[in-house]
C-alpha positions as CSV (number, residue, x, y, z in Angstrom):
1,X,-70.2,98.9,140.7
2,X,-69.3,99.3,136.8
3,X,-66.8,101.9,137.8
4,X,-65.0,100.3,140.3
5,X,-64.9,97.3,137.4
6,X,-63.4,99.6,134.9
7,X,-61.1,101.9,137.3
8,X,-59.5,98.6,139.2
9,X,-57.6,97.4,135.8
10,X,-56.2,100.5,135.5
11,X,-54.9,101.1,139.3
12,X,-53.5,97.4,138.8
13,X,-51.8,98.3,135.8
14,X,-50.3,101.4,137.0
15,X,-49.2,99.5,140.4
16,X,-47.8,97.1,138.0
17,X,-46.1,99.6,136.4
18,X,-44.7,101.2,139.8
19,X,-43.2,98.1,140.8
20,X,-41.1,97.7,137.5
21,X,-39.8,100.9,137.7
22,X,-38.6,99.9,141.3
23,X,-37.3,96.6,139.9
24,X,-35.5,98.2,137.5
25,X,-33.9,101.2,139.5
26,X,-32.7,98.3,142.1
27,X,-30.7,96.3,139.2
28,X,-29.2,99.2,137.8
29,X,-28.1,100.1,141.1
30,X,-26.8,96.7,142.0
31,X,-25.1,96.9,137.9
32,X,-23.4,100.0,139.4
33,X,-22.3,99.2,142.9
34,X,-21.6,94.9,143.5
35,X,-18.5,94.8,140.9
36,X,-16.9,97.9,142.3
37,X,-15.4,96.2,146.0
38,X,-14.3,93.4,143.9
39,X,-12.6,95.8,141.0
40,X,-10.9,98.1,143.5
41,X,-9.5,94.9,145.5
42,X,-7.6,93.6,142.1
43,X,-6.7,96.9,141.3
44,X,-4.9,97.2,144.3
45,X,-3.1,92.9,144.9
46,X,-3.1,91.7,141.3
47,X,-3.4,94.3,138.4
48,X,-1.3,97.2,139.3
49,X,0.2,96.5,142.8
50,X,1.9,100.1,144.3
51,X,0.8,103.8,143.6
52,X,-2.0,103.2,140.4
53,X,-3.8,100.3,142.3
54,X,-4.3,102.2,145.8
55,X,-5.6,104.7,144.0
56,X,-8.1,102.7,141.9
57,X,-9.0,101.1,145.3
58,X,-9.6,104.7,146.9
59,X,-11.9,106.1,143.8
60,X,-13.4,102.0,145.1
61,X,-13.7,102.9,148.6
62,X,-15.6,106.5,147.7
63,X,-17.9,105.6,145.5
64,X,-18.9,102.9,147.9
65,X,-19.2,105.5,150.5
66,X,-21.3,107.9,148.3
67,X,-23.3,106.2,145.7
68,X,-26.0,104.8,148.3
69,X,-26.5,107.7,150.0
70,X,-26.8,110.2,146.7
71,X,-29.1,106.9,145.2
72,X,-31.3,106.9,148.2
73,X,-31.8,110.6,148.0
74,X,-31.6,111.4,145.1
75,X,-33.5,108.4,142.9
76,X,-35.2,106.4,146.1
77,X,-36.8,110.3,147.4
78,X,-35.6,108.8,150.8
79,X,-34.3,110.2,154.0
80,X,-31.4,109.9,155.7
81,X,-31.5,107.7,159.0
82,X,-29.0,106.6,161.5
83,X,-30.8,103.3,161.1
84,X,-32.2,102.9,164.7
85,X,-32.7,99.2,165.9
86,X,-36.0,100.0,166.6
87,X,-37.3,96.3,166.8
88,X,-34.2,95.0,169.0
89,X,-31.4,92.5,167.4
90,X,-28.7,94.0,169.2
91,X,-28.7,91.4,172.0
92,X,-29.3,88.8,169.5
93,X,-26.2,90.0,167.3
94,X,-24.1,90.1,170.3
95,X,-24.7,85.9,171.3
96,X,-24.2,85.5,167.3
97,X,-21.3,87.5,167.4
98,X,-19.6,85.3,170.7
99,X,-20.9,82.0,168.9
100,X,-19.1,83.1,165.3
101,X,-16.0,84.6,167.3
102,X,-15.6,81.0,169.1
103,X,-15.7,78.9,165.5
104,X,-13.7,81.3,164.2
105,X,-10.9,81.1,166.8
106,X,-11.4,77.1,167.2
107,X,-11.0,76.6,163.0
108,X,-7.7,79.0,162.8
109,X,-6.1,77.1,165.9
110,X,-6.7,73.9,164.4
111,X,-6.7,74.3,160.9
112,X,-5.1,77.3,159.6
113,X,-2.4,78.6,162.0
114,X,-0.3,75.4,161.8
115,X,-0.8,75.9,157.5
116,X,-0.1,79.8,157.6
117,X,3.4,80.6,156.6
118,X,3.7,83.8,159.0
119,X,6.8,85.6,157.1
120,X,4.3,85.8,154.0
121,X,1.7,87.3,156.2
122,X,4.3,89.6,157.7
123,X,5.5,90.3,154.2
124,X,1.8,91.3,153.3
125,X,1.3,93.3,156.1
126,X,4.4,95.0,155.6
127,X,3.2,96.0,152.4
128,X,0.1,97.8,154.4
129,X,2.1,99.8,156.8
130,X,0.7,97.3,159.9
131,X,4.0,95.7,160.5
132,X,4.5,97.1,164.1
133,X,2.5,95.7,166.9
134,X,1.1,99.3,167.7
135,X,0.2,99.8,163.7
136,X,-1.8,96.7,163.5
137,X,-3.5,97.6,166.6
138,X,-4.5,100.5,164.8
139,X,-5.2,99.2,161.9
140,X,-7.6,96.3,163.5
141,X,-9.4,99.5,165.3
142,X,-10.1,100.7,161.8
143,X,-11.5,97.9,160.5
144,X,-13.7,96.3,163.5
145,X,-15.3,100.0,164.3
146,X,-15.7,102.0,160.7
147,X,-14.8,99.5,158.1
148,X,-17.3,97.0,159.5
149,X,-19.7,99.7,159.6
150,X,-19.5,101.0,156.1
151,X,-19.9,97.3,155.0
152,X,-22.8,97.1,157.0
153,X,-24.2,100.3,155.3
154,X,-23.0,99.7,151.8
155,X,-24.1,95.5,152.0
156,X,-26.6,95.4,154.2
157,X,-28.5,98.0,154.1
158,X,-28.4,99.3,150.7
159,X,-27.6,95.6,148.4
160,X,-29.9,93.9,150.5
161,X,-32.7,96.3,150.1
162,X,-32.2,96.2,146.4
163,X,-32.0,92.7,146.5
164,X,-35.3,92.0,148.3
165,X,-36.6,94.8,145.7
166,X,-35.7,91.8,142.6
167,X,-36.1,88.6,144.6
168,X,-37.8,86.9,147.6
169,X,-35.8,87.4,150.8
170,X,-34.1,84.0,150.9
171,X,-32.8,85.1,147.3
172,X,-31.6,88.2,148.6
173,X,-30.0,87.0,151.5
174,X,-27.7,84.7,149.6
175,X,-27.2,87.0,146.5
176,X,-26.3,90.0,148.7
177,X,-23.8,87.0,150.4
178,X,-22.5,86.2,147.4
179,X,-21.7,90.0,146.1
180,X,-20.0,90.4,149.9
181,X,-18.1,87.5,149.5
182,X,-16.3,88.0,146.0
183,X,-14.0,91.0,147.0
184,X,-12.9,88.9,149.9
185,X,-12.0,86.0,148.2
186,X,-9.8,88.1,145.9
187,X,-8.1,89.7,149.3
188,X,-7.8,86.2,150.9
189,X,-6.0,84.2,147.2
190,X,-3.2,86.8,147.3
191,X,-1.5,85.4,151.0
192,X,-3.1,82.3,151.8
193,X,-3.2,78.9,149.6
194,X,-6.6,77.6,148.2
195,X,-8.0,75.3,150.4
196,X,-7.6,77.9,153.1
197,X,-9.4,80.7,150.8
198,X,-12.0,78.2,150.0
199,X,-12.6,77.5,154.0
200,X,-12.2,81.2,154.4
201,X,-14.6,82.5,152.1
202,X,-17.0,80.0,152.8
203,X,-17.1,81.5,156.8
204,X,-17.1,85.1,154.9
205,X,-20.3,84.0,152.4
206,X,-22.4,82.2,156.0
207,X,-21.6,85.8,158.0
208,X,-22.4,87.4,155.1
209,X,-25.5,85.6,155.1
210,X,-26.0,85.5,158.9
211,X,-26.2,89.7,158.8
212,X,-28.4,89.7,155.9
213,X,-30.8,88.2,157.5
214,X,-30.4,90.2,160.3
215,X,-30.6,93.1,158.6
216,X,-34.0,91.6,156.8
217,X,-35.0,90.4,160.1
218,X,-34.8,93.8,162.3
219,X,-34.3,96.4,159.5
220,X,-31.3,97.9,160.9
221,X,-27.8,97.4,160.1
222,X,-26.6,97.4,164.2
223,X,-27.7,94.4,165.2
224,X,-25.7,92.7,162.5
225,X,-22.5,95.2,163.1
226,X,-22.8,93.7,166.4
227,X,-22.1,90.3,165.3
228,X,-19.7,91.3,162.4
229,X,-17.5,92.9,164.6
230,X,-17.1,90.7,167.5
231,X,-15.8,87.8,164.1
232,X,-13.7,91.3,163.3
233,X,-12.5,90.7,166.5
234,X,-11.1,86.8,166.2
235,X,-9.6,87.2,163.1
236,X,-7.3,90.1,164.2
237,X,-6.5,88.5,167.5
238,X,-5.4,85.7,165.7
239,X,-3.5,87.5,163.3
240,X,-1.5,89.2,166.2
241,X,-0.9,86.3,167.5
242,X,0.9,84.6,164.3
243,X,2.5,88.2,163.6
244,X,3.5,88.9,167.2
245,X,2.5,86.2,169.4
């Protein structure tokens, strides 16, 4: 019995221990990744619009891609996984993904299509090479089937798992929201006025939210992809329809 007494302090303390060092390699990790979608963004639409800015944005985009990864190898001792939805959600992300598309759809016919000035949007658009009916088509592909995805990789998966690693899950959910929501608010201020990007981003920051806790809730970043890109879905159609329709 007296060396179980003695040994136990010193298996707590080196648990203790453990866990900080996991605390600590999640913040420097989130110190290293949240500001960069948000830097590339202004890079690109406010602080050096044209040649300098994409290319700020790209370095963005790449170190977004490859900073998880290398971290989960690398510093984590992990393995690489096609994250599986073993415990289901995909269902479940599909009915949350036909609810959000709906309120979507229903808050841009009503509220922001009759305030959006279209020949700004084309002019933004224009800037992007979508300004074609066939281009934007293209360009909507892109980001409902592999932008979507490497958010759900970079956001979900890897912030949120560093997040629950420094807070309780609620926490995480909304402070992982939060980090996903500041790039788009940038992207949103430069072509639409501010009560619009404060309606926006607050339907960014709750899907943001919803696929957190999906992602918390089924530990796989598919179910949520689900649900993100069916809203991918809305928000282009209703794009084409004040570009185009």
């Amino acid at each position: 019995m007296k060396r179980n007494t003695v040994k136990t302090p010193g298996v707590q303390k080196f648990q203790y221990a453990v866990t900080m060092t996991s605390r600590n390699r999640s913040l420097v990790a989130l110190l290293l990744l949240a500001p960069v979608p948000t830097l590339g963004i202004a890079a690109a639409l406010i602080f050096w619009p044209g040649p300098f800015g994409r290319t700020v944005f790209t370095v963005a985009k790449i170190w977004l891609l490859i900073l998880p990864v290398v971290w989960h190898l690398r510093i984590d001792k992990g393995k690489l996984s096609l994250s599986p939805s073993k415990n289901g959600g995909l269902g479940a992300g599909f009915l949350i993904g036909l609810a959000t598309a709906a309120v979507i759809v229903a808050t841009c016919w009503f509220i922001a299509i009759p305030r959006i000035d279209p020949a700004m949007l084309r002019g933004e658009v224009t800037e992007m090479g979508l300004e074609s009916p066939l281009a934007y088509i293209l360009g909507a592909l892109y980001w409902i089937f592999v932008n979507s995805v490497v958010e759900e990789y970079v956001f979900r998966w890897f912030i949120q798992s560093r997040c629950e690693d420094l807070w309780s899950r609620p926490v995480a959910i909304v402070v992982s929201a939060a980090i996903f929501t500041t790039h788009h608010v940038v992207a949103m201020a430069t072509f639409l006025e501010p009560s619009l990007t404060a309606l926006a981003s607050a339907g960014v920051f709750i899907g943001g939210a919803t696929w957190s806790w999906m992602y918390a809730r089924y530990r796989s970043i598919w179910p949520g992809w689900v649900a993100h890109a069916c809203a991918d879905v809305a928000i282009f159609g209703c794009g084409y329809y004040l570009l185009f329709g």
